[in-house]
Structures are given as C-alpha cells and as structure tokens.
KOLFIVEX-667036 format. One record per residue (C-alpha): z, y, x; residue number from 1; residue in one letter. Coordinates in pm, 1 decimal. Example, Ala and Ser with C-alpha at 12.3 -4.5 7.8 and 13.67 -1.06 7.14 Angstrom:
2
<r w="780.0" v="-450.0" u="1230.0" num="1" residuo="A"/>
<r w="714.0" v="-106.0" u="1367.0" num="2" residuo="S"/>
# end
This chain:
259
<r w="3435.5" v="2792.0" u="-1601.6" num="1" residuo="X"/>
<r w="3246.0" v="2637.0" u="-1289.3" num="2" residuo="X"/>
<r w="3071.8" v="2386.1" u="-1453.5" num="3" residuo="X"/>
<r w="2943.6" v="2696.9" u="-1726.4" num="4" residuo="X"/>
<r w="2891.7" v="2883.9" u="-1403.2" num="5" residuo="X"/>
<r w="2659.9" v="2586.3" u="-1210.0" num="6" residuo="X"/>
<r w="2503.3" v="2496.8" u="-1514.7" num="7" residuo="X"/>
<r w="2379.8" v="2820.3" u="-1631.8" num="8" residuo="X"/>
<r w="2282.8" v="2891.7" u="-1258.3" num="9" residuo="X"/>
<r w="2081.9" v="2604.2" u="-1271.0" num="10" residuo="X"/>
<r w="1869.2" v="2644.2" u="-1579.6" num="11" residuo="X"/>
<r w="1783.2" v="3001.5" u="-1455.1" num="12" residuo="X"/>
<r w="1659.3" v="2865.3" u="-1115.3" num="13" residuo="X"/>
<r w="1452.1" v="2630.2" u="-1315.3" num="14" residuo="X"/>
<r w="1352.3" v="2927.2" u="-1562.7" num="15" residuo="X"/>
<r w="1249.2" v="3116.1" u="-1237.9" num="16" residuo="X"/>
<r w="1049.6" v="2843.8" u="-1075.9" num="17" residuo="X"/>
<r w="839.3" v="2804.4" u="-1391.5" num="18" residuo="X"/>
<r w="786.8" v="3138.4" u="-1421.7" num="19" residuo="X"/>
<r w="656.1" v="3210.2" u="-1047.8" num="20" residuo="X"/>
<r w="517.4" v="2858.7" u="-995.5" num="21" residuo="X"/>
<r w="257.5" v="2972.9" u="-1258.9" num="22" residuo="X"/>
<r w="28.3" v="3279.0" u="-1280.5" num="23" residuo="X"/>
<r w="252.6" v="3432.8" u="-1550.1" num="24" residuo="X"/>
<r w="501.0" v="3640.4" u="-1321.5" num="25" residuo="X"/>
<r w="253.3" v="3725.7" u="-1069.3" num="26" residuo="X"/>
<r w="-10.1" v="3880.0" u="-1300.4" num="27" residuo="X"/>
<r w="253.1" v="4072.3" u="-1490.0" num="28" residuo="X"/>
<r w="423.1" v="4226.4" u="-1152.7" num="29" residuo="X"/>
<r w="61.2" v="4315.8" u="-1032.2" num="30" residuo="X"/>
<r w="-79.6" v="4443.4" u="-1368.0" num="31" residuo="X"/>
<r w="320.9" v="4650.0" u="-1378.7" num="32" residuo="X"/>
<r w="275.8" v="4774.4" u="-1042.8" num="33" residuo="X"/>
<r w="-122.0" v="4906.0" u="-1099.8" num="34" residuo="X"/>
<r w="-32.3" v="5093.4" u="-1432.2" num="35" residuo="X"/>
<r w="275.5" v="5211.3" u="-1317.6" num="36" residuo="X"/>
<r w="134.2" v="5334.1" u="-986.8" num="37" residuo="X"/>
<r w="-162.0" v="5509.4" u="-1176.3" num="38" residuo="X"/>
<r w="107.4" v="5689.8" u="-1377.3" num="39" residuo="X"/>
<r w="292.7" v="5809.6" u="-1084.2" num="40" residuo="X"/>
<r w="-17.6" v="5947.4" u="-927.2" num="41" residuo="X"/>
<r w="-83.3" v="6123.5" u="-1221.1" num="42" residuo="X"/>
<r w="241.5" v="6286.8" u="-1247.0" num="43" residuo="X"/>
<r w="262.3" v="6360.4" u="-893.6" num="44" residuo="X"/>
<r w="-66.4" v="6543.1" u="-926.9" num="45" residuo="X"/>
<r w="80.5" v="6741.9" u="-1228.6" num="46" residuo="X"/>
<r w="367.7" v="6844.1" u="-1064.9" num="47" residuo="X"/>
<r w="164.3" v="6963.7" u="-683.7" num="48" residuo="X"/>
<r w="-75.3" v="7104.4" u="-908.6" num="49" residuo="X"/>
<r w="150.3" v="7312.3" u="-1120.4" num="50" residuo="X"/>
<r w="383.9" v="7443.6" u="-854.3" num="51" residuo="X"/>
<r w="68.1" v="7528.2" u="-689.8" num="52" residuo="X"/>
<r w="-12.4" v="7740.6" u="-976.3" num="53" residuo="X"/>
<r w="310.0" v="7907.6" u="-1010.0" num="54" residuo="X"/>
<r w="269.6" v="7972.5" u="-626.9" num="55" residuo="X"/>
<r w="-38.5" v="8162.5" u="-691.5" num="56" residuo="X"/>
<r w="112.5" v="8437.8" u="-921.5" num="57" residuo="X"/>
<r w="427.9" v="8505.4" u="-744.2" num="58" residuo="X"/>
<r w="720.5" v="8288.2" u="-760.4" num="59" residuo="X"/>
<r w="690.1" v="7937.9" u="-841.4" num="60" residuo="X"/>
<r w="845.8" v="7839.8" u="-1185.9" num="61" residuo="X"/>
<r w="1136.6" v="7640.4" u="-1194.2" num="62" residuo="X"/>
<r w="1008.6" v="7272.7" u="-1144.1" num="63" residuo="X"/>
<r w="1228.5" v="6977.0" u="-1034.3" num="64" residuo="X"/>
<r w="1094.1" v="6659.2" u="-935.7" num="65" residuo="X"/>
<r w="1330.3" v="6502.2" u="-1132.4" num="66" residuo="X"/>
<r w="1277.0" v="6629.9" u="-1479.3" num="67" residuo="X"/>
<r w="924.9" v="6705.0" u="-1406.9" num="68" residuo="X"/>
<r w="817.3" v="6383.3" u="-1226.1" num="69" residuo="X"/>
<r w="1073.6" v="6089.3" u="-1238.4" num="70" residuo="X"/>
<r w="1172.1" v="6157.9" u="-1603.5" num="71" residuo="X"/>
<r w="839.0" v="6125.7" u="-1787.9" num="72" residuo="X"/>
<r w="736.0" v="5833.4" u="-1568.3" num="73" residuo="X"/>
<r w="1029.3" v="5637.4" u="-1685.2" num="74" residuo="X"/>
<r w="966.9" v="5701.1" u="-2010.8" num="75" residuo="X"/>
<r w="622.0" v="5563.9" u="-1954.4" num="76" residuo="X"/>
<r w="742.2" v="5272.1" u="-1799.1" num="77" residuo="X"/>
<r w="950.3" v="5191.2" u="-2104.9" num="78" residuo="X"/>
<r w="673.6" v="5176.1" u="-2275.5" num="79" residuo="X"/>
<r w="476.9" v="4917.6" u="-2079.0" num="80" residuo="X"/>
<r w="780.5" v="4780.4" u="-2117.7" num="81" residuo="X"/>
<r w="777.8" v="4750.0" u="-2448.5" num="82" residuo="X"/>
<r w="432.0" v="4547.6" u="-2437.0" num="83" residuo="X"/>
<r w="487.5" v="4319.8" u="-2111.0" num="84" residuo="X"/>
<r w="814.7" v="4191.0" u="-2208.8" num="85" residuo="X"/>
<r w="707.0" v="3944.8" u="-2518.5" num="86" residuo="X"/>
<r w="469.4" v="3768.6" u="-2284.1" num="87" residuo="X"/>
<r w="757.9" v="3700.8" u="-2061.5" num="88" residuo="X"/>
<r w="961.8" v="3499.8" u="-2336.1" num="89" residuo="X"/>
<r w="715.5" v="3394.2" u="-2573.6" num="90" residuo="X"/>
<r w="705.2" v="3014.2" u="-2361.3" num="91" residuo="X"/>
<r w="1116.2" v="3017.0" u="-2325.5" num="92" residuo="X"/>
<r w="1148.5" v="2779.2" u="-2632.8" num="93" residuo="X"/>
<r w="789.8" v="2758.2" u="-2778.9" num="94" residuo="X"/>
<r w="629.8" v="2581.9" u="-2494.8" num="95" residuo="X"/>
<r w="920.9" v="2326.4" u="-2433.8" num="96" residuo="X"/>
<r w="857.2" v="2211.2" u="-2799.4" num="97" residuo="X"/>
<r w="522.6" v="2235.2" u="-2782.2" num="98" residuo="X"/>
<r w="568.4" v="1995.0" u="-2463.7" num="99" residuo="X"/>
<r w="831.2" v="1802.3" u="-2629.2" num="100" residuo="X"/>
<r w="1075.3" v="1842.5" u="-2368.5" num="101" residuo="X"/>
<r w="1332.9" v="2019.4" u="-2595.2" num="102" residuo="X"/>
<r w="1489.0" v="1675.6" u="-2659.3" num="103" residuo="X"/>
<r w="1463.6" v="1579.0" u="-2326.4" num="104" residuo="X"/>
<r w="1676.4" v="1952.5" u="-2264.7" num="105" residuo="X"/>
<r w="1900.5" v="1921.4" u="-2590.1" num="106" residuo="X"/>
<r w="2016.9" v="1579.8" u="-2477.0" num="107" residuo="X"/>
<r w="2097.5" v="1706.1" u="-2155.0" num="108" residuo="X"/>
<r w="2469.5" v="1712.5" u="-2044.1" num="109" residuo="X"/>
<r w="2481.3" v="2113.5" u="-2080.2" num="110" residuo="X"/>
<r w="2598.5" v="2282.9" u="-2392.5" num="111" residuo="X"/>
<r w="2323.7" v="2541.7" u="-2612.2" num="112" residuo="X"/>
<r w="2507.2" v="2814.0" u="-2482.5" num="113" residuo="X"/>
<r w="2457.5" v="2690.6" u="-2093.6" num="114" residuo="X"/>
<r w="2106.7" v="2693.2" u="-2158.7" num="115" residuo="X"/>
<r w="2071.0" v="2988.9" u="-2369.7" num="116" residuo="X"/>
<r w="2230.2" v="3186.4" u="-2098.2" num="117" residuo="X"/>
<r w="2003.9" v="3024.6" u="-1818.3" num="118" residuo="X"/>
<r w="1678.8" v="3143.6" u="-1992.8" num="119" residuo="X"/>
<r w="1851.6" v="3480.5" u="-2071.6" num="120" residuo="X"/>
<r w="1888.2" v="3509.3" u="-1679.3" num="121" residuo="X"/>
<r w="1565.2" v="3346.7" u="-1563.4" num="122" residuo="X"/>
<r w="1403.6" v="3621.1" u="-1769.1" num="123" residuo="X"/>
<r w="1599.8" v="3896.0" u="-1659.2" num="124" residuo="X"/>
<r w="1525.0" v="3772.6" u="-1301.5" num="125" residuo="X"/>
<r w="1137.3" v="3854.6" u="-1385.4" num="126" residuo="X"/>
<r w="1217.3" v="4131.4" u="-1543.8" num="127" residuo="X"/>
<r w="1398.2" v="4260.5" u="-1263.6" num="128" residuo="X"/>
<r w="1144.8" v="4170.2" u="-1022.3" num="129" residuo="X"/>
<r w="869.2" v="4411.5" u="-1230.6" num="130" residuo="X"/>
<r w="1125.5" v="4678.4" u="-1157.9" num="131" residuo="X"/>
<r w="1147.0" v="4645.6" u="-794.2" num="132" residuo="X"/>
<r w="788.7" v="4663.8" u="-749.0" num="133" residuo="X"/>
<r w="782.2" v="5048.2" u="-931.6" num="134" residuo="X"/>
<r w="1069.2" v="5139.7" u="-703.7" num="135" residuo="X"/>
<r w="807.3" v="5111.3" u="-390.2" num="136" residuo="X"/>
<r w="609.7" v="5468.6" u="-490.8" num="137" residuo="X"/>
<r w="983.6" v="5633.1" u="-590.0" num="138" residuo="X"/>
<r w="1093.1" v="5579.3" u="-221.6" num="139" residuo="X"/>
<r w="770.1" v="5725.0" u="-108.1" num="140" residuo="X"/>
<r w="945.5" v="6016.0" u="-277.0" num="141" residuo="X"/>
<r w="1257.0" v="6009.8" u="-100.4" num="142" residuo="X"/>
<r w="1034.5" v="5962.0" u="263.0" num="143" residuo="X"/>
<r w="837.6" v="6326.7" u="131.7" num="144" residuo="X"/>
<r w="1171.5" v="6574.4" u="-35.7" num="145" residuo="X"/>
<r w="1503.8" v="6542.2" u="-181.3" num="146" residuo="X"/>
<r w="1489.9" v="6404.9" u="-549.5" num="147" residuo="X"/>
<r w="1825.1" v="6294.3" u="-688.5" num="148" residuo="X"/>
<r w="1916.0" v="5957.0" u="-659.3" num="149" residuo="X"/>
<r w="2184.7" v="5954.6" u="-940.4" num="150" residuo="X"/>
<r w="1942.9" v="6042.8" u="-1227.1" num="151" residuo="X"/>
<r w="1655.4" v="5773.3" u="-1073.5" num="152" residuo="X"/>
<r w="1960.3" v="5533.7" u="-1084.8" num="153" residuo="X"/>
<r w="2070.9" v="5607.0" u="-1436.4" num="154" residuo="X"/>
<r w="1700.0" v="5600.1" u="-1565.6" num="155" residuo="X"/>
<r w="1667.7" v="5253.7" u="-1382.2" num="156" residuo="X"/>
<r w="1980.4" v="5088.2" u="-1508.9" num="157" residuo="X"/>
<r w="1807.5" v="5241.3" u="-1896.8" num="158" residuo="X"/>
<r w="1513.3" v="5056.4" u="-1811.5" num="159" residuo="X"/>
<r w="1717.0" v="4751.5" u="-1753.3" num="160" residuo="X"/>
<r w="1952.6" v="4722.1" u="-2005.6" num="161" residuo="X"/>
<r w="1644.9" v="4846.9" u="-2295.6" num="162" residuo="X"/>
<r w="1423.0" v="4561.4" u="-2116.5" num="163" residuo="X"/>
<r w="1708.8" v="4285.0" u="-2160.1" num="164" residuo="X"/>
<r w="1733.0" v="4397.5" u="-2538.0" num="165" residuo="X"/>
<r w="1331.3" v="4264.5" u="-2550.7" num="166" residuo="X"/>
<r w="1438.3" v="3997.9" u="-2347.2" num="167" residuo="X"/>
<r w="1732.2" v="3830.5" u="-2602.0" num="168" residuo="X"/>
<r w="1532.3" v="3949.1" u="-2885.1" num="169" residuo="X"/>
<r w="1225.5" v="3727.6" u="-2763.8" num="170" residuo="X"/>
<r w="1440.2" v="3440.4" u="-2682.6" num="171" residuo="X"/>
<r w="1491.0" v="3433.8" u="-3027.0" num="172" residuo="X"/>
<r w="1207.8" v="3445.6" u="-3187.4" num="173" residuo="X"/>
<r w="1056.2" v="3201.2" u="-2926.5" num="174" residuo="X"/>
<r w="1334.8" v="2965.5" u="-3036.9" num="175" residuo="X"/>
<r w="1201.4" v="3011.8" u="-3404.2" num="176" residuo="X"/>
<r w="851.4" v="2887.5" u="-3307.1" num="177" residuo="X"/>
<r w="654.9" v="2616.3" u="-3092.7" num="178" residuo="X"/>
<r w="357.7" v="2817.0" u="-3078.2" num="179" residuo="X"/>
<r w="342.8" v="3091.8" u="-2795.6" num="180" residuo="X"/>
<r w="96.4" v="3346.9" u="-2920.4" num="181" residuo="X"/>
<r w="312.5" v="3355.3" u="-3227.5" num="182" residuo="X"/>
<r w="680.2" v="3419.5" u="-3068.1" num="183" residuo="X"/>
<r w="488.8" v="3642.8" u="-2839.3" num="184" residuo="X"/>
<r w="307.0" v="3849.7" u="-3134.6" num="185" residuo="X"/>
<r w="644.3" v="3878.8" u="-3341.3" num="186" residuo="X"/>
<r w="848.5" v="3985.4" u="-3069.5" num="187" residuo="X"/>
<r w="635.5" v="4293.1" u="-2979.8" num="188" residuo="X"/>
<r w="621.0" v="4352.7" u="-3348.9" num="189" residuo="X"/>
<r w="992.1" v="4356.3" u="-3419.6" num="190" residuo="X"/>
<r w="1067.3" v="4491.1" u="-3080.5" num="191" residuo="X"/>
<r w="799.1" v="4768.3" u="-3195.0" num="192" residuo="X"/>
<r w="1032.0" v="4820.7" u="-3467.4" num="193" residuo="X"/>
<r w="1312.6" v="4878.0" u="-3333.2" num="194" residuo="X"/>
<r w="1108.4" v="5159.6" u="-3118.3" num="195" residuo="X"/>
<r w="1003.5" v="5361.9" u="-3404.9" num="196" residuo="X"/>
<r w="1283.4" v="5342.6" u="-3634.8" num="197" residuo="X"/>
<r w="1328.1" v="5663.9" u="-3575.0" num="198" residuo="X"/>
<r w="1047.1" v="5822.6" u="-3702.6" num="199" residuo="X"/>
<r w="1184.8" v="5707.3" u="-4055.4" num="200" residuo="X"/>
<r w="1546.6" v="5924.9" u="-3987.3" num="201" residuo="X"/>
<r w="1379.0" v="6227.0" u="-4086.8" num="202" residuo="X"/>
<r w="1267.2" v="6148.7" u="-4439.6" num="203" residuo="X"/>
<r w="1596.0" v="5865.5" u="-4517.7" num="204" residuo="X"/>
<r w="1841.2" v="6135.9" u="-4575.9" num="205" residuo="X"/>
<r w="2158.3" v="6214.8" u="-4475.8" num="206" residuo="X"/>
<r w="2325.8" v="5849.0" u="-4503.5" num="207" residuo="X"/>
<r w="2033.1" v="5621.0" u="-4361.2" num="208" residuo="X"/>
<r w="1909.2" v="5920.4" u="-4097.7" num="209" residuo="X"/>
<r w="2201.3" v="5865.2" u="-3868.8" num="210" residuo="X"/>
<r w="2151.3" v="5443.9" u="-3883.2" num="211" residuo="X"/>
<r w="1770.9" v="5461.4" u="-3834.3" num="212" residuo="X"/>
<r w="1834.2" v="5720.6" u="-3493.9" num="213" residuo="X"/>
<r w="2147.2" v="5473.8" u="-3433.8" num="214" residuo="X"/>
<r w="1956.0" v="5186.8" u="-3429.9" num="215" residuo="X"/>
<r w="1648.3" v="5262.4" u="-3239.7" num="216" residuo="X"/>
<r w="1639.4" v="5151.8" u="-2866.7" num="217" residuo="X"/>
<r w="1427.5" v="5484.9" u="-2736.3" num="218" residuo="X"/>
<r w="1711.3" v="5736.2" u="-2887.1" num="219" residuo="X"/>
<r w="1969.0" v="5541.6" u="-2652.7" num="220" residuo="X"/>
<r w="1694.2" v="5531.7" u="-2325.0" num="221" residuo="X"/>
<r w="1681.9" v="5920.8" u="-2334.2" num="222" residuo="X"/>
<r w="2037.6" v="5987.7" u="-2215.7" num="223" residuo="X"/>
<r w="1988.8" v="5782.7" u="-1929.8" num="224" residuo="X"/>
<r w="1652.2" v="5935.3" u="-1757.9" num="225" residuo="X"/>
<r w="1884.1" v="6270.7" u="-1799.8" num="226" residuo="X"/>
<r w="2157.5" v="6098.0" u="-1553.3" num="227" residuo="X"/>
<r w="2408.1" v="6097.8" u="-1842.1" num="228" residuo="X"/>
<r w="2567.0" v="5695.8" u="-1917.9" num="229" residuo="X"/>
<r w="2740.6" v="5703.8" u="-2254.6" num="230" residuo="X"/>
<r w="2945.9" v="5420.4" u="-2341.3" num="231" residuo="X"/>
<r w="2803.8" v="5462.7" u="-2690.0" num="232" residuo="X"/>
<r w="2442.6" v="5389.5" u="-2525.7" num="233" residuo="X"/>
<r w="2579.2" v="5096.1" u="-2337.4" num="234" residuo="X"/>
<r w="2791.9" v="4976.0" u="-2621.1" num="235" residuo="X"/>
<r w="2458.7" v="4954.7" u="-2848.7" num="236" residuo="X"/>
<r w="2250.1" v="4825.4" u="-2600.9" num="237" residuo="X"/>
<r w="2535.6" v="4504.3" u="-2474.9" num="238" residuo="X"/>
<r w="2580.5" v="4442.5" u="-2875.1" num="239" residuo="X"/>
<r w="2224.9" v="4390.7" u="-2904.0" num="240" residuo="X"/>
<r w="2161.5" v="4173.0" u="-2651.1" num="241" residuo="X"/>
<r w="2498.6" v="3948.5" u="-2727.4" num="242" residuo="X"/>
<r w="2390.9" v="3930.0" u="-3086.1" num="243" residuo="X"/>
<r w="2061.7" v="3807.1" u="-3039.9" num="244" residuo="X"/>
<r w="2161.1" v="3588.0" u="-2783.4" num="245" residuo="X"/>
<r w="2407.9" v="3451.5" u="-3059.4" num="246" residuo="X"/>
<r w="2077.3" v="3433.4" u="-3301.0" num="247" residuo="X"/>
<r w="1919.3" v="3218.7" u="-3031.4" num="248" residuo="X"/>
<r w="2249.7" v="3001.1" u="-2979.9" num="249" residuo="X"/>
<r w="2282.1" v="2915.6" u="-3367.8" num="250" residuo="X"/>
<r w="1864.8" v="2851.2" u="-3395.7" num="251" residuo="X"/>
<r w="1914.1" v="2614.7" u="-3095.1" num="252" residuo="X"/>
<r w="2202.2" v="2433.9" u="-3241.7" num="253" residuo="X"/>
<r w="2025.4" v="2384.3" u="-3551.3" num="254" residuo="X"/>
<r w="1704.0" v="2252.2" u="-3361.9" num="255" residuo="X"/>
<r w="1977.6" v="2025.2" u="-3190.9" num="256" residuo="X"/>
<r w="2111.9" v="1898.2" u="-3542.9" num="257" residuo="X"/>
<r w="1739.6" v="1843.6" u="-3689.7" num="258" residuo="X"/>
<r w="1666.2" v="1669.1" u="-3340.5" num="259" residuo="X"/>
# end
C-alpha cells in the first residue's frame, strides 16, 4: 500500500510539473478566470438591477443571491467546463507516444494502475486549480452580504466530481491515440454526449427515457447547485469515473503487451 501510495504520488507530481512548466495550465486558469469573471459580473448586474426594479414599485420580489446569482453561474461554469477539460488530457497518453517515452514509462518499475492513477490526479490537480481561481469573485460576495455557504459548497463539490468524469473519460481516449488534437476532439465530442443525452429522454419512451436522464452528467449537476447531495448523484458520478479509469487501465495494458 505505500509503495502504490509513493508511486502514484510521484507520477502526479510529474503530471503537475508538465502541466505548469508549460503554457498549458496557465492559459487555461487565465482564460477560466476571464470568462468566468465576465459571467459573474453579468449576473451580479442582473440581480442589483432587478431588485432595484422591484424596489421601485413597492416591495422588492423575492430574490436570493443564491438561486438568483450563485446557481446560474455554476451552471455556466459547467459548461466551460465541458470545453476546457479535453485540452487538459488530450497530451496524458498521446504526447508520451508521440514522444516515445511510453516505453521508457511502461518499463518503469510501477504497475498501469500506479500510473493511471498518477495522471488521474495530476489532472484533477489542474482541474482543481481552475476552480480556485472562480472562488476569488464568490468571496467578494461573502466580504459584501450573507449568501449561503452550504449551497456554494455543494455546487462546488458538483463541479468537481462532473469535471473528474471529463477528466477519466479523456484519459481514455488519450490512451487510444498518439495524436493530441484527436484525443482532445473526441473527448469533447463524447463528453458532449453524455451532456445532451437528455434531450433524447423525451421522445425514447417510457423504457429508454429514464436511462437517457440516468445517464446524462447535467441531470446529476442540478441537485447539487440546489444544496441537495444524493448518494444516487454521487454513486453515478464515482462509477463513471472508476469505469473509465478501468477503460484506461485495460488500453494501457494492452499498449504494454503490443510494446
């Protein structure tokens, strides 16, 4: 257990120092922090502006920063989400055998599922640095009123979990692939898949409906920008992360094998 420990440790410190030794991390925090900041000003501006309104005709309606403000802007958030993630894991796999250092990593003394879990972390470390960068305007919230930390914390932990789904999906598909554009491209497409699903439950009747809304990712994010966790959200979300990080284990073990 300390050697799996130390070794996956170590492969996600190297993971990390590729990713912010290059331009690749930095650009996507900066670009993550810009959009999402423009979409909190915008939402902040809606909200002022409509409880201004309300103001002006008697009693202000019922607003709450919460479900007015922090809600919607999480769901936007997903959505860059959605698009920033692929270009995060599209070099996991693809560039080391573009490089040709996936023998040099294979032959290593670390098992495939060391290293799958080291990449799995060393992206989830980037991804969890984008998300501390959009906490900097919520807490500008928290220095101005009184919003709800429970709900912001639910929403967050959403973001995470539906971000790590992208995450082991693309280390998949990367480990598929030694061309980057290509894992990245297919992961947003699949991942884009899994996002409108949905849309289908409507016209599949009463047997595939329930899958379709079961099986897309957005269905299971909504709960949590509400403050409600649901084991049955967290269950889908943790199976579909440990079976695509299973996907990624067996490709890997087969590149070993052809190696």
């Amino acid at each position: 257990m300390g050697n799996l420990v130390r070794n996956v440790t170590a492969i996600a410190g190297k993971e990390m120092r590729g990713y912010y030794g290059s331009p690749v991390a930095w650009v996507l925090m900066g670009f993550f922090a810009v959009v999402f900041g423009y979409f909190f000003n915008v939402y902040l501006n809606f909200f002022v502006d409509q409880a201004m309104r309300g103001g002006q005709f008697g009693a202000p309606p019922p607003m709450h920063v919460n479900t007015d403000m922090i809600r919607p802007l999480l769901a936007n958030a997903s959505v860059l989400v959605l698009f920033m993630l692929p270009m995060i894991t599209m070099r996991s796999y693809a560039e080391e055998k573009r490089s040709g250092t996936i023998e040099l990593l294979l032959t290593s003394p670390v098992t495939d599922l060391e290293i799958t879990l080291g990449k799995f972390l060393g992206a989830v470390s980037v991804y969890a640095g984008l998300l501390a960068v959009s906490l900097i305007p919520i807490l500008i919230l928290f220095s101005l009123g009184d919003p709800e930390w429970k709900p912001i914390l639910s929403g967050y932990l959403g973001l995470l979990l539906l971000g790590s789904c992208f995450l082991a999906l693309g280390l998949f598909v990367s480990s598929t692939t030694a061309n980057q554009v290509i894992a990245g491209g297919v992961t947003f497409v699949v991942a884009l898949m899994f996002w409108i699903i949905n849309w289908l439950a409507d016209s599949a009747g009463p047997t595939f409906g329930p899958i379709l809304n079961y099986l897309s990712v957005t269905q299971h994010f909504d709960d949590f920008g509400k403050g409600v966790i649901d084991t049955t959200h967290l269950v889908f979300y943790l199976s579909f992360i440990a079976f695509s990080l299973f996907l990624t284990l067996k490709s890997v073990d087969s590149e070993r094998w052809r190696g």
